[in-house]
C-alpha positions in Angstrom: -47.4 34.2 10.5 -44.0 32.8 11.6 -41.9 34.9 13.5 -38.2 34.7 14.1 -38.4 35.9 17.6 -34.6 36.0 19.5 -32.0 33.6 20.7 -29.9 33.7 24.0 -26.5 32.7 24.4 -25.2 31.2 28.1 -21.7 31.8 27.7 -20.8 30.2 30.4 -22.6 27.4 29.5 -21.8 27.3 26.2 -25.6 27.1 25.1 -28.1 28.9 22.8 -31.7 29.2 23.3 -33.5 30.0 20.0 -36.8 30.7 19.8 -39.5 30.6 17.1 -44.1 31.5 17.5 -46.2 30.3 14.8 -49.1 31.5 14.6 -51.9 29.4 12.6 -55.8 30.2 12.6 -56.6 30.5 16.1 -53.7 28.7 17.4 -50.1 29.6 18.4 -47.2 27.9 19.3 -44.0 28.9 20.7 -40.9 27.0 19.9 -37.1 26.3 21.7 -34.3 25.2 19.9 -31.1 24.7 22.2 -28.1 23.9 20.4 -24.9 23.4 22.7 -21.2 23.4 22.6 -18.3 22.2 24.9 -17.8 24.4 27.5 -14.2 23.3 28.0 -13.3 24.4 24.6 -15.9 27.4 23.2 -14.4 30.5 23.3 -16.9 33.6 22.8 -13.8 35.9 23.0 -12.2 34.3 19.7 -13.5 35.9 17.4 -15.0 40.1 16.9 -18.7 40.2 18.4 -19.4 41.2 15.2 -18.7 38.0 13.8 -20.4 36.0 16.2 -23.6 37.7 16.1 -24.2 37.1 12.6 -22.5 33.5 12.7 -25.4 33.5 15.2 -28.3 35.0 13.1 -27.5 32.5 10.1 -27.5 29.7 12.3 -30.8 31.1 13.7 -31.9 31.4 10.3 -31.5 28.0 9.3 -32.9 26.4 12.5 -36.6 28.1 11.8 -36.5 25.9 8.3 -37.8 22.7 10.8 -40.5 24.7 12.2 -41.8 27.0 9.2 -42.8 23.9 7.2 -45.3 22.8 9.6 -47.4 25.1 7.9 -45.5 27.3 5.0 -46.7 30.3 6.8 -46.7 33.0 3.9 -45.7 35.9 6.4 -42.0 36.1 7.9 -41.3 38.2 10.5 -38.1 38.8 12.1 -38.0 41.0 15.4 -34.2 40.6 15.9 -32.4 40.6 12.4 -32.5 42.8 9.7 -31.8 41.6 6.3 -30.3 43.5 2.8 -31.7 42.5 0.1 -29.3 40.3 -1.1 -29.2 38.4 2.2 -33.2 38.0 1.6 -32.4 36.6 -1.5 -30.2 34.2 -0.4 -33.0 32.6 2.4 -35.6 32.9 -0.2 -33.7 30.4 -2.7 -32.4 28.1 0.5 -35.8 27.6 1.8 -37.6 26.8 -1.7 -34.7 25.0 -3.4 -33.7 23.4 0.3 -37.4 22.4 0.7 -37.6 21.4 -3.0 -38.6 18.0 -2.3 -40.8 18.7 0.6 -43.0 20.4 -1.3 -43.0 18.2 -4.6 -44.0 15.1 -2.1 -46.6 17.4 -0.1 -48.0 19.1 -3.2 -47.4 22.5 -2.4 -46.7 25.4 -4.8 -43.8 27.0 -3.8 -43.9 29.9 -6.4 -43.5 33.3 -4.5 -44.3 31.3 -1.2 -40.9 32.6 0.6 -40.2 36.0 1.1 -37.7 37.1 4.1 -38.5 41.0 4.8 -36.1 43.2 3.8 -34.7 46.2 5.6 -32.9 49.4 4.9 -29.8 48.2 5.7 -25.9 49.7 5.3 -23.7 47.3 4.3 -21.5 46.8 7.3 -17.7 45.9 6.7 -16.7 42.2 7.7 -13.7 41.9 9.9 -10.8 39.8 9.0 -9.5 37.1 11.6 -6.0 35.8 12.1 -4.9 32.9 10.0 -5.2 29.4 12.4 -4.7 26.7 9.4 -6.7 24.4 11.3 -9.7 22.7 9.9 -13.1 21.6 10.9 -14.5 18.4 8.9 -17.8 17.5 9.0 -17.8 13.5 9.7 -20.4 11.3 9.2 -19.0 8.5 9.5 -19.3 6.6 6.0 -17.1 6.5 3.1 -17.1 9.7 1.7 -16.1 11.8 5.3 -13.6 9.0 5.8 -11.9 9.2 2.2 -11.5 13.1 3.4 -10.0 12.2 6.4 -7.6 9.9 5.4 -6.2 12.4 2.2 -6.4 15.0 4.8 -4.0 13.1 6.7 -1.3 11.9 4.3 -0.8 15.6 3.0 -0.1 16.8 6.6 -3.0 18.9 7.1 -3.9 19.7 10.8 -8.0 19.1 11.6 -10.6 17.4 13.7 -13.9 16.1 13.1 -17.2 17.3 13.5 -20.6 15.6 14.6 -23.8 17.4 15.2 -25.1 15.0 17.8 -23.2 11.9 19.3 -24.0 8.8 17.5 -21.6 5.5 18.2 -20.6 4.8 14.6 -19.2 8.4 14.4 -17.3 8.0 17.9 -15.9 4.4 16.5 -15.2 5.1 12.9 -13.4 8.6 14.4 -11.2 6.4 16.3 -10.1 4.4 13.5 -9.1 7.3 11.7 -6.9 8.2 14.6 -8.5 12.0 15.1 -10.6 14.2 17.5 -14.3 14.2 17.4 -15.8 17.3 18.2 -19.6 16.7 19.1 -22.1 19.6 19.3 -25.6 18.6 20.7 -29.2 19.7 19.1 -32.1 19.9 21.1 -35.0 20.0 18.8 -38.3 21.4 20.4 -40.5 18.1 21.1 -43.7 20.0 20.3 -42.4 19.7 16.8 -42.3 15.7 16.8 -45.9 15.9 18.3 -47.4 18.5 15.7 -45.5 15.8 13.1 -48.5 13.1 14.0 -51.3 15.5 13.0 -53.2 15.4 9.8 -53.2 19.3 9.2 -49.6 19.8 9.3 -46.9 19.1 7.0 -44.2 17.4 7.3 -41.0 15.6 5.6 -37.6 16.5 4.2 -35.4 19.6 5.4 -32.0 20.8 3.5 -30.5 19.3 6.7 -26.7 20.0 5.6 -27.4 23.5 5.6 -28.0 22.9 9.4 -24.7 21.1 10.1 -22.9 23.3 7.8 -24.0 26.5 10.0 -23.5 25.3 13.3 -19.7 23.6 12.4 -19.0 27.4 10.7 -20.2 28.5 14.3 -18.0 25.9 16.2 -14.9 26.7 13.8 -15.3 30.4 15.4 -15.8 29.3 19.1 -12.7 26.5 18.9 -10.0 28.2 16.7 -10.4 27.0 13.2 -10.8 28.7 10.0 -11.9 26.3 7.7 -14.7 23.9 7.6 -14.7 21.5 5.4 -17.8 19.2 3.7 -17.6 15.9 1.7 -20.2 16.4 -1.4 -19.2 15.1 -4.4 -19.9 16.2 -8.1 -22.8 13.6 -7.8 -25.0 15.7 -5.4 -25.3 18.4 -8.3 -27.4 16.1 -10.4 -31.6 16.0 -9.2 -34.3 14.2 -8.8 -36.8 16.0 -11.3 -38.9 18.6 -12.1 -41.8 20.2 -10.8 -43.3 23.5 -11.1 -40.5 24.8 -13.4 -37.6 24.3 -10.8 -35.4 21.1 -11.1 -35.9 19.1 -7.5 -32.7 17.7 -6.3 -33.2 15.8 -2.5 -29.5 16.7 -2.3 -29.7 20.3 -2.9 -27.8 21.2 0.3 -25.1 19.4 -0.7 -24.4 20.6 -4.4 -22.4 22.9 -5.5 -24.7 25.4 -5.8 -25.4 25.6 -2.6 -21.4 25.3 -1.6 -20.9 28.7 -3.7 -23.9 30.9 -2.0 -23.0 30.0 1.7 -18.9 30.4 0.8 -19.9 34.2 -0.6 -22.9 34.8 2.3 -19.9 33.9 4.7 -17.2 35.6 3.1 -19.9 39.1 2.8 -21.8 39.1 5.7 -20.1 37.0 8.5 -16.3 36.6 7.8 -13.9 35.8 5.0 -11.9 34.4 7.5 -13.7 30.7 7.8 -13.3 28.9 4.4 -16.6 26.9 3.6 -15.6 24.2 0.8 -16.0 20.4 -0.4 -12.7 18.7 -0.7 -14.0 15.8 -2.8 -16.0 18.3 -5.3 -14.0 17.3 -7.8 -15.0 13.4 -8.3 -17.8 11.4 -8.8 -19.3 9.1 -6.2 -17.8 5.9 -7.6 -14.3 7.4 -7.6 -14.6 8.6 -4.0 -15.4 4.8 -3.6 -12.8 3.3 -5.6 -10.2 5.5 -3.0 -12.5 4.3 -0.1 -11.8 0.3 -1.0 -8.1 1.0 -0.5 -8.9 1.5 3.4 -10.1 -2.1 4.4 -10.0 -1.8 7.6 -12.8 0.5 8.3 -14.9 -1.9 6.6 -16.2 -3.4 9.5 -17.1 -0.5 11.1 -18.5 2.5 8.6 -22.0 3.3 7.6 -23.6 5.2 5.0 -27.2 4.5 5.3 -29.0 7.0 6.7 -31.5 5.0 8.8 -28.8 5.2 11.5 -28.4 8.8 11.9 -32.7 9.7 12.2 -33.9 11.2 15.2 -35.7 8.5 15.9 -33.5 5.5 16.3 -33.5 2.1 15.3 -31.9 -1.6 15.9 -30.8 -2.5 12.5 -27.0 -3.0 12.3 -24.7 -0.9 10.3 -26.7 -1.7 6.9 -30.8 -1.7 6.9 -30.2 -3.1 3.1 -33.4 -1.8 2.6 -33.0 1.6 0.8 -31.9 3.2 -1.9 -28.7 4.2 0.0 -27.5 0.7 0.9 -28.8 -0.6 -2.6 -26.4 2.6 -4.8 -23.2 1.4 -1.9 -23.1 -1.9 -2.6 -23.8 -2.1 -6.3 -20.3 0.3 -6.0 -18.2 -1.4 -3.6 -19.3 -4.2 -5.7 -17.6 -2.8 -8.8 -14.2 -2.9 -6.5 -13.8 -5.0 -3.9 -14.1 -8.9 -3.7 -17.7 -10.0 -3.5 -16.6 -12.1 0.0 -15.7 -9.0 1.2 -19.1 -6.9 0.0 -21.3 -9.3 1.4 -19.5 -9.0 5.0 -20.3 -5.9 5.2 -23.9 -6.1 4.4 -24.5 -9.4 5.5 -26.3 -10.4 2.4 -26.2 -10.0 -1.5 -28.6 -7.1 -2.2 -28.0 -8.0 -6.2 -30.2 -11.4 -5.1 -32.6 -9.3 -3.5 -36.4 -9.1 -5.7 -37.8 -6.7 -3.4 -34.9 -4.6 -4.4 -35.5 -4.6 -8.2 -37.7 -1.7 -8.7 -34.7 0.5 -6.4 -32.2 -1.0 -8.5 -34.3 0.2 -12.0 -34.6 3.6 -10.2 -30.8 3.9 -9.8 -30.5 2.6 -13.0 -32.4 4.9 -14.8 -35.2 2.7 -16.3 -37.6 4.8 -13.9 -39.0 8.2 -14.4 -37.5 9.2 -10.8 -34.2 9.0 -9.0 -34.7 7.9 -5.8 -35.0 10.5 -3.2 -32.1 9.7 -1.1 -28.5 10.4 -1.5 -27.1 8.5 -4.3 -25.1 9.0 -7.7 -25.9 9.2 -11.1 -27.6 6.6 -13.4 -24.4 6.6 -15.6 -22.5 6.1 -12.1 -24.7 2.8 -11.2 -24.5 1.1 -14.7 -21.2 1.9 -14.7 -20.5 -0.3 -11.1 -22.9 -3.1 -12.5 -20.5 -3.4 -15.8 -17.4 -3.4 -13.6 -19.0 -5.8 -11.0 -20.4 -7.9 -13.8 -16.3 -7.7 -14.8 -15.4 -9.1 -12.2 -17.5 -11.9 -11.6 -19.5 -14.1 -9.0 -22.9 -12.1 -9.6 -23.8 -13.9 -13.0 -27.0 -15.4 -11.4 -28.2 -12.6 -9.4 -31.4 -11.3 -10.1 -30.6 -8.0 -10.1 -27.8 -8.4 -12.6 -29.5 -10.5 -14.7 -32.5 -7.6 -15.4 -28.7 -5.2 -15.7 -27.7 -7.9 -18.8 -31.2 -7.6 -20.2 -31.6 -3.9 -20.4 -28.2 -2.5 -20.9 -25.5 -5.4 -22.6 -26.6 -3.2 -26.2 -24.5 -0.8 -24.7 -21.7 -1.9 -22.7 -19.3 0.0 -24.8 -20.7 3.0 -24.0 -21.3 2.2 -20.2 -17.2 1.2 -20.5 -16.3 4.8 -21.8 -17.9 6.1 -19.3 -14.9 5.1 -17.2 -13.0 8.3 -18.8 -15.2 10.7 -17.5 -16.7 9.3 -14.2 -13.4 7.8 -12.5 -11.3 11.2 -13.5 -11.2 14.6 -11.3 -13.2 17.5 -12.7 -13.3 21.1 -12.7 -16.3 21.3 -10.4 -14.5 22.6 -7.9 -13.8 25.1 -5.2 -11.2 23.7 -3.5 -8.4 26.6 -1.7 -4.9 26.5 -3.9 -3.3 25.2 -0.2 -5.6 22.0 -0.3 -4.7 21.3 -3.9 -1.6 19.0 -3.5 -3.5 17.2 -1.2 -5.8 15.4 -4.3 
């Protein structure tokens, strides 16, 4: 059994204890989860207690996701909360879709595995807050949050950024862009990390935007703003494959499935009054990175592999140039700026890379699988290689060379594509106020 036990809020403090027991055979564990804000700046007064308590309880929610997994215990319980069935619903599909590649890679069938109790509940009416016109952006640092950032900025639009956790290339790249960083700290339980190392217990990949996306709706309540905004692009609708009958995308938290339920589980069981969207919904990867290569001088400075921002940090500059992530960024800066300029930022020319072919065939779509990590399309990558191949100075790669070989039959086609994956679409649920701004 896994049970949902209660949380505490310092005020004072600005701090929340959360608290999970697991309870396994003939063991049991108790868990803590402290999350905390800025004491200067949280306000528990802001907003209707009404509204904080269940901005609260869907934060609480999500944070159980990291310790449920360890063993998919089939009973929920929740001592605190009670649930309609439509908010059931909506946990049921963000723990199996969220988990979706967890349990492809750890074998598990998910198939009626999640079920959140549900309670006789009336349907209590969600208050309305004043209108701020402030908004909270999630920043990460890399190119996407920055091309956010920096539209944001020359439409006129009042915001800071947000950080869950303090890394340095969030606190640099912020000060390029000129704006406030607003950090909130997670304290995961460490029993979790040690649990991690046994053979019994499973482990792997958690819907970990649906756990910044909570806590920023929770800081937009405590520091005055009423809109948090994400940077997922059309490309994080598109998954990895299937298994067990449901389609496995690594990105499902950031796709715009997910972007609709949490906007209408805000807007009917927390407040309408904090707008949840993506401002970049409407564009591909490879467009968000054609605007990014008009804004040189963060190229120094920004990241977008994901090896920097793991619990568990490393000593590998900006760029590992390892994985998928860094392999899918440069084959697109490639397509548009300089190849002197490429190579500076990664320090090396991944298209001359062997041990990167059988990624590259992955992203191209000569493999069964798209990598699990967050990258574009197939169409997106072959698309950069054609313009990078346009361009010139990679003729003798490699990895462009095995591009030539497979796809030159259908370059035509590849340059078409240009039409539909460097135009805005109508994926898209962007506010009427933020429209001018694209």
């Amino acid at each position: 059994m896994f049970t949902f036990k209660s949380y505490k809020i310092n005020r004072e403090a600005a701090t929340v204890h959360f608290t999970y027991e697991l309870v396994h055979d003939d063991e049991q564990f108790s868990f803590v989860e402290k999350i905390s804000f800025d004491p200067a700046r949280a306000d528990f007064t802001r907003a209707p207690e009404a509204v904080l308590t269940a901005a609260f309880d869907t934060l609480f929610l999500i944070l159980g996701i990291s310790y449920w997994k360890l063993f998919c215990s089939k009973e929920i319980k929740l001592e605190t909360i009670k649930l309609s069935p439509e908010q059931a619903k909506f946990w049921n599909t963000v723990y199996t879709k969220g988990l979706g590649e967890f349990f492809y890679k750890n074998n598990i069938d998910f198939r009626g595995l999640v079920n959140f109790p549900v309670s006789d509940v009336q349907k209590q009416k969600v208050e309305v807050l004043p209108k701020v016109g402030k908004s909270l952006v999630l920043w990460g640092g890399g190119k996407d949050s920055i091309v956010t950032t920096e539209l944001l900025k020359s439409c006129g639009k009042e915001f800071d950024l947000f950080s869950l956790n303090e890394y340095e290339i969030q606190k640099k790249v912020a000060g390029i862009a000129g704006k406030s960083l607003l950090i909130v700290r997670r304290e995961i339980d460490p029993q979790l990390f040690e649990l991690n190392q046994r053979t019994d217990v499973y482990n792997g990949h958690v819907p970990i935007s649906c756990i910044y996306s909570t806590t920023a709706v929770l800081a937009a309540l405590l520091y005055g703003y009423d809109s948090v905004l994400i940077s997922n692009e059309e490309s994080a609708n598109y998954g990895n494959m299937e298994y067990l009958g449901e389609y496995i995308n690594h990105q499902w938290s950031k796709s715009h499935e997910f972007e609709k339920m949490l906007q209408q589980y805000l807007a009917n069981f927390v407040t309408p009054s904090i707008i949840y969207f993506s401002f970049i919904r409407a564009f591909h990867e490879i467009k968000i990175v054609e605007f990014f290569s008009k804004y040189p001088h963060y190229f120094e400075s920004f990241s977008s592999c994901n090896k920097n921002f793991k619990i568990e940090k490393t000593e590998h500059g900006l760029w590992c140039g390892e994985c998928p992530k860094c392999a899918f960024v440069f084959a697109l800066l490639s397509a548009f700026v300089p190849k002197a300029e490429v190579l500076k930022i990664f320090g090396k020319n991944l298209f001359a890379e062997k041990s990167l072919q059988k990624t590259y065939r992955e992203l191209l779509g000569l493999e069964e699988i798209k990598p699990f990590d967050c990258v574009g399309t197939p169409e997106e990558t072959q698309l950069a290689f054609y313009l990078a191949r346009q361009k010139g100075g990679y003729e003798g790669d490699v990895i462009m060379h095995e591009f030539v070989a497979h796809f030159e039959k259908v370059f035509p086609e590849i340059k078409m594509s240009r039409e539909t994956l460097l135009e805005k679409n109508a994926t898209s649920l962007l506010p009427a106020d933020f429209n001018h701004c694209l």
